[in-house]
C-alpha positions in Angstrom: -46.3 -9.8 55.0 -48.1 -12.6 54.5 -48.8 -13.8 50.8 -52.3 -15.7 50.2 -52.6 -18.9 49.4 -54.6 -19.7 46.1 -56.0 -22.8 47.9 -57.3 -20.7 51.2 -61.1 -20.7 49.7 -60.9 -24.6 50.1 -59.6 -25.4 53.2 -58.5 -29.1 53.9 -62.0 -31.1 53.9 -62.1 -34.6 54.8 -63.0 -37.1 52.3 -66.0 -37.8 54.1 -67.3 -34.2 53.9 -66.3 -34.1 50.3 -68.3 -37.4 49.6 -71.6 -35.9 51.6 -70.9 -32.7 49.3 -71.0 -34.7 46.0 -74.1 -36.5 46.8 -75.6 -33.2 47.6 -74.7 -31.9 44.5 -76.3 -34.5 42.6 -79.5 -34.3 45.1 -79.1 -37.8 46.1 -79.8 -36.9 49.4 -83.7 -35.3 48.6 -86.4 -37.0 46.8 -86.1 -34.9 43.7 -84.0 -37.1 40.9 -86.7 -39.6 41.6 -88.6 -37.7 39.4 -86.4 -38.4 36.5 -87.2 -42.2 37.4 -90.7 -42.3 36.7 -91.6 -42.4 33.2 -89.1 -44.9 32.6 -90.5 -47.2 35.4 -93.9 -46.5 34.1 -93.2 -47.2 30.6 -91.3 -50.5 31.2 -93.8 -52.1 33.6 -96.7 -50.4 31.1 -94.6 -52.1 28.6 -94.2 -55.3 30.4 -97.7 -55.5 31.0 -98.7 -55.0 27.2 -96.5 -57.5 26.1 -97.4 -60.2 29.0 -100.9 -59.5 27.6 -100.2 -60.6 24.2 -98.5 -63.6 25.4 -98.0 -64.7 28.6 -95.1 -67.3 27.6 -93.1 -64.4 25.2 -91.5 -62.6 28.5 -91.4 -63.1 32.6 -92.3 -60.9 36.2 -88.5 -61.4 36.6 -87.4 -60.0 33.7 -89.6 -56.9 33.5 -88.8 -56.6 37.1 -85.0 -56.8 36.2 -85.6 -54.4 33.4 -87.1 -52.2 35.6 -84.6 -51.8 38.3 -82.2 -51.3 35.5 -84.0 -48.3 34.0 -84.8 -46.8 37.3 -80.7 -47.2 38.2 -80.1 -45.9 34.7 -82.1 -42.2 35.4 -81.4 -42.0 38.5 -77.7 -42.0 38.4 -77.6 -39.5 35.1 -80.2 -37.3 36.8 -77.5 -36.9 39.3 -74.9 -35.8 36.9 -77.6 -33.8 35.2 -78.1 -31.9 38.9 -74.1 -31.4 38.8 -73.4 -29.5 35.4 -77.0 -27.5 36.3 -75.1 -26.4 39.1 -71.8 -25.4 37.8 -73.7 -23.4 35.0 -75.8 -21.5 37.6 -73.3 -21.5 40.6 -73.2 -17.5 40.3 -76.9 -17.4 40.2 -77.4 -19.9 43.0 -75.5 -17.7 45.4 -77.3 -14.7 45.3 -81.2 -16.8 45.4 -81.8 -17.9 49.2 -83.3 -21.2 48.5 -79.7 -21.9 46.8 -77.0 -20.3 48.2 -76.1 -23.3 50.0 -75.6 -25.7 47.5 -71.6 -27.1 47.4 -70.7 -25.3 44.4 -72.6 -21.7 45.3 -71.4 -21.4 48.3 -67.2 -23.0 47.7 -67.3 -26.2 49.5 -66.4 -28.1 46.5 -63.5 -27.1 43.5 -65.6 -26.9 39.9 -63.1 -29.9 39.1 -64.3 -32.2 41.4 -67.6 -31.8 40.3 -67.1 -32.1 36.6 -65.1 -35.8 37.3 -68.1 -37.0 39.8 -70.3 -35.7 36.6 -68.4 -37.5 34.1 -68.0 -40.5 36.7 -72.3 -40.8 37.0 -72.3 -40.3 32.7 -70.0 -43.1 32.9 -72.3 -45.9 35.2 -75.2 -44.8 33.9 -73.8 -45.4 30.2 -72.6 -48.9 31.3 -76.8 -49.3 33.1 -77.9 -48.8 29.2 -75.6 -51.3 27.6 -76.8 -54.5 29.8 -80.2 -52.8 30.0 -80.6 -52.9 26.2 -78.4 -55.4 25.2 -76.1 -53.2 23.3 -78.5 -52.2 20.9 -79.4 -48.1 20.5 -77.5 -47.0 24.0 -76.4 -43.7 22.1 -79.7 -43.3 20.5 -81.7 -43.2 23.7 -78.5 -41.8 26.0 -77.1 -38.5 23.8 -80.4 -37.2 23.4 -81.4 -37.0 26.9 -77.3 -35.8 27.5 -77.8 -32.5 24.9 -81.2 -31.9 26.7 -79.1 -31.9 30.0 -76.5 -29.6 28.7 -78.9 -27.2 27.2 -81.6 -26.5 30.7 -79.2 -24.6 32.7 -79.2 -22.1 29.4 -82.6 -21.8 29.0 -83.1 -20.2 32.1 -80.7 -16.9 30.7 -82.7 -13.8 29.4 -81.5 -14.5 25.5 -83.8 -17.6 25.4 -86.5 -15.8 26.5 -86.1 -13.5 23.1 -86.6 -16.8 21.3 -89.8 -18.2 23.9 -87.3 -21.1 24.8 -88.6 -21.7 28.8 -86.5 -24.1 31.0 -89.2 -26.1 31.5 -89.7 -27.2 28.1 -86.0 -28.7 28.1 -86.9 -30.2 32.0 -89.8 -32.1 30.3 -88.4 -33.6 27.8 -85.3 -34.6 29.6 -87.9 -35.9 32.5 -90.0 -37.4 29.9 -87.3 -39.0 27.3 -86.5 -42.2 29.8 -89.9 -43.1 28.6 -88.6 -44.6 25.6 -85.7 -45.9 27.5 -88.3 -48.2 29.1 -90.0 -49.6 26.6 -86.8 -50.3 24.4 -86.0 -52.1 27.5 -88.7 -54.6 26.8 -88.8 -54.2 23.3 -85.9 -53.5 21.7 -85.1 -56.7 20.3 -88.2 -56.7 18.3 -89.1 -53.4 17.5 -87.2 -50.7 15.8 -86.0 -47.3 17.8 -88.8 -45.5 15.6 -91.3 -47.8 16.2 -90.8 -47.8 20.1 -90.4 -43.5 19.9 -93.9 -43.4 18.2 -95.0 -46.1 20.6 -94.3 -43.9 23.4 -95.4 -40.6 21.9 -98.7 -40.1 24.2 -97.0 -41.2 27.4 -94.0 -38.8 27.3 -96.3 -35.9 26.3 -98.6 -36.6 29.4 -95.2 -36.6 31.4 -93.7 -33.8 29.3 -97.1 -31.3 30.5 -96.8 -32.7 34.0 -93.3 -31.4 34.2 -94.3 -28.5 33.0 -97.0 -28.1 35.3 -95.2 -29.8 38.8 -91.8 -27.4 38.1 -93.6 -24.7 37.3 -95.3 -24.2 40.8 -92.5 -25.1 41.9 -89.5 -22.6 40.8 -92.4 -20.1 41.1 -91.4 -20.2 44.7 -87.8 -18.2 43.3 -90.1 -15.7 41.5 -88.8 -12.3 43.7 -85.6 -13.7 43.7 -85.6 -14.5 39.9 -87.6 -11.5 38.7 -84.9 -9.2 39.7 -82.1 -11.1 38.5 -83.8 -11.5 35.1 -84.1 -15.3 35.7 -86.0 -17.1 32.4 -89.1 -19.4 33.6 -92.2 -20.5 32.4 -94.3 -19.0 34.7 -93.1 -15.1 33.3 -95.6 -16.4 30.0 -98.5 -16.9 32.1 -97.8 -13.3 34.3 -100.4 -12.9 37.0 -102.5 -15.9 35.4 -100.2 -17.9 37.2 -103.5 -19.9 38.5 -105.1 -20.4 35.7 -102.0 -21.4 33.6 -100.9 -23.8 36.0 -104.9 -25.3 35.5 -104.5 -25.4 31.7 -101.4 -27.4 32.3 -103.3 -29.6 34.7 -106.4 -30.0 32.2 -103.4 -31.2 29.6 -102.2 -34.1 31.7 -105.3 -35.5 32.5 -106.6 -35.6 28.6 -103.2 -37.3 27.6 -103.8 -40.3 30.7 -106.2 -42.2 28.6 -104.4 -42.2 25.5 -101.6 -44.3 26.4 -103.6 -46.8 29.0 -105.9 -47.6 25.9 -103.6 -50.1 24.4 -103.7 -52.0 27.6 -107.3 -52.2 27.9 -107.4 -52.7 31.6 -110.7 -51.4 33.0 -109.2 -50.6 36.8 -105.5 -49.6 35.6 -107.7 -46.4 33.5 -110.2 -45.8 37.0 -107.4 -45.9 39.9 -104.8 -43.8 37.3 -107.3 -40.9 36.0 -109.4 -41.3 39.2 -106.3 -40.9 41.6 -104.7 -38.0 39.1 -107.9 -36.1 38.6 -108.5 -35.8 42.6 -104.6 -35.0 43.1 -104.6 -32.1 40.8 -107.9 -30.4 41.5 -106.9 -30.2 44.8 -103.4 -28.7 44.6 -105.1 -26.6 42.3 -107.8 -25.5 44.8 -104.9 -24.9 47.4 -102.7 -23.2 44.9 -102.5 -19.2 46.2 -100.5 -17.2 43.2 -100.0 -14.6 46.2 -98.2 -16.8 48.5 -95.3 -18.7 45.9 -94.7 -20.8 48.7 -97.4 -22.5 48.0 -95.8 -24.4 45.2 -93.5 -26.1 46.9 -96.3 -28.6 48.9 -97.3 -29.0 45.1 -94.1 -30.3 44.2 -94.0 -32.9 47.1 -97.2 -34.3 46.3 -97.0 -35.1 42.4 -93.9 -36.8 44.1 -96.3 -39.4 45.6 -98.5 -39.3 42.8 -95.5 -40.5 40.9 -94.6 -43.4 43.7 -98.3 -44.2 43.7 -98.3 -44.7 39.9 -95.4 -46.8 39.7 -97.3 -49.5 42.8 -100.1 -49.8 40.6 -98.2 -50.4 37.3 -96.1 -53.0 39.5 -99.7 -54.8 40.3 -101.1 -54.4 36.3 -97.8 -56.5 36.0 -98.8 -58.6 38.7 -102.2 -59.2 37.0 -101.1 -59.8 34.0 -98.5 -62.4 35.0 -101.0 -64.2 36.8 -103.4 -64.0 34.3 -106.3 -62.4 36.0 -109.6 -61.8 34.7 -110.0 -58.3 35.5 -108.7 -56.2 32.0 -112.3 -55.6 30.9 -111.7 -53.0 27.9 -113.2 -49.6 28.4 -112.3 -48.1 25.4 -114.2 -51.0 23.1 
């Protein structure tokens, strides 16, 4: 008789296929921990701008540039481990929802310890991104609250949150919106206290807090079936069959947050191409939206992807302006 080996569920795997495997646990090979990248872009080169504004001589297109590549390293690489412990919460729940059954840790390609070392590994870099980034001053302020926020969105989704109204989605957009502050500390840290640059950024994460909201809603509502009869928690179970015109109240909320946060910068064609660009985007997702078909969330998701590429080119050229000292930041809020 033979007697099984306790290692036959992971057969010998070469260290290439175990690399692949880690990087597709941490979605590095998709578009989506990009996501995580954008409001700290946008608030350092927002940031950046503001500050080249007030004086030109106080601050350089090299160093916000610097800072910003920094940032962007920073959330992409703890998105990644972010993507790794959602996993190994939800493995069970993965392998028994079709869109997911395939990832490394649902479907046994990759040992749970593995994954919690690449986890703590990407913790580790992105930790080390922060200290130069910020020059050593309040890493742990802007890092641990992002980490418990990490830690916490693979729960949200049980049943018992739902008792309490806790959605997933309102842990997503705050973890998607928190780098925010990351990016302006990354400017102005040296000057400004943590509080100071929180409150600073309090209108821009809240317009990317709602557009999480909105962009992963339509998206995970593509699971609904699936979720429904697992007893999955998400935020589209509050709206019910007024999936549509949740998803539109959502949308409404980004758009009246955009101008809050641009009016400090006073820059007449930064406020027309953002709102103008954003408003057209939305409506027509919104027109295309079919709450029938939950597929049709997922071309939803791509798109506020190159809304969000699109947004950072034109923060990159306010930069640009401002460096150069155009003459083209005509206030339209006066």
């Amino acid at each position: 008789m033979t007697i099984p080996n306790k290692n036959d569920q992971f057969p010998r795997r070469s260290t290439s296929h175990v690399l692949r495997d880690l990087l597709r646990l941490s979605r590095f090979d998709r578009y989506n921990p990009l996501f995580a990248t954008f409001a700290g872009v946008w608030s350092t080169l927002l940031a950046g701008a503001e500050k080249l504004a007030d004086d030109r001589t106080s601050t350089s297109y090299v160093f916000i540039s610097r800072q910003t590549f920094l940032c962007f390293l920073a959330s992409y690489i703890f998105c990644g481990a972010g993507m790794v412990w959602n996993d190994w919460i939800d493995r069970d729940i993965d392998a028994n929802v079709a869109r997911t059954k395939d990832r490394p840790l649902a479907a046994g390609r990759l040992k749970t310890g593995e994954a919690m070392l690449w986890m703590m590994v990407q913790v580790a870099v992105s930790w080390g991104i922060l200290q130069i980034m910020l020059s050593g001053k309040d890493v742990w302020s802007v890092l641990l609250p992002a980490a418990v926020a990490s830690i916490l969105y693979p729960y949200g989704k049980r049943p018992l949150a739902q008792r309490f109204h806790l959605y997933p989605q309102y842990i997503l957009g705050f973890t998607i919106a928190w780098p925010a502050i990351a990016g302006c500390a990354a400017i102005h840290n040296q000057k400004l206290s943590f509080g100071e640059i929180a409150h600073h950024c309090l209108p821009l994460c809240t317009m990317i807090f709602f557009w999480t909201l909105y962009l992963n809603t339509a998206y995970s509502y593509q699971d609904v079936v699936d979720d429904r009869k697992m007893g999955v928690n998400s935020f589209y179970n509050l709206a019910g069959k007024h999936i549509h015109l949740f998803l539109v109240m959502l949308a409404t909320t980004v758009l009246v947050c955009i101008p809050l946060f641009l009016r400090t910068l006073g820059s007449l064609w930064l406020w027309v191409t953002w709102m103008g660009v954003w408003t057209v985007y939305l409506m027509r997702q919104l027109l295309r939206f079919d709450g029938s078909q939950p597929t049709s969330g997922g071309t939803l998701h791509k798109e506020n992807f190159l809304l969000g590429v699109w947004t950072v080119a034109i923060c990159m050229v306010e930069v640009f302006l401002r460096a150069g000292n155009a003459p083209m930041h005509i206030s339209v809020f006066a």
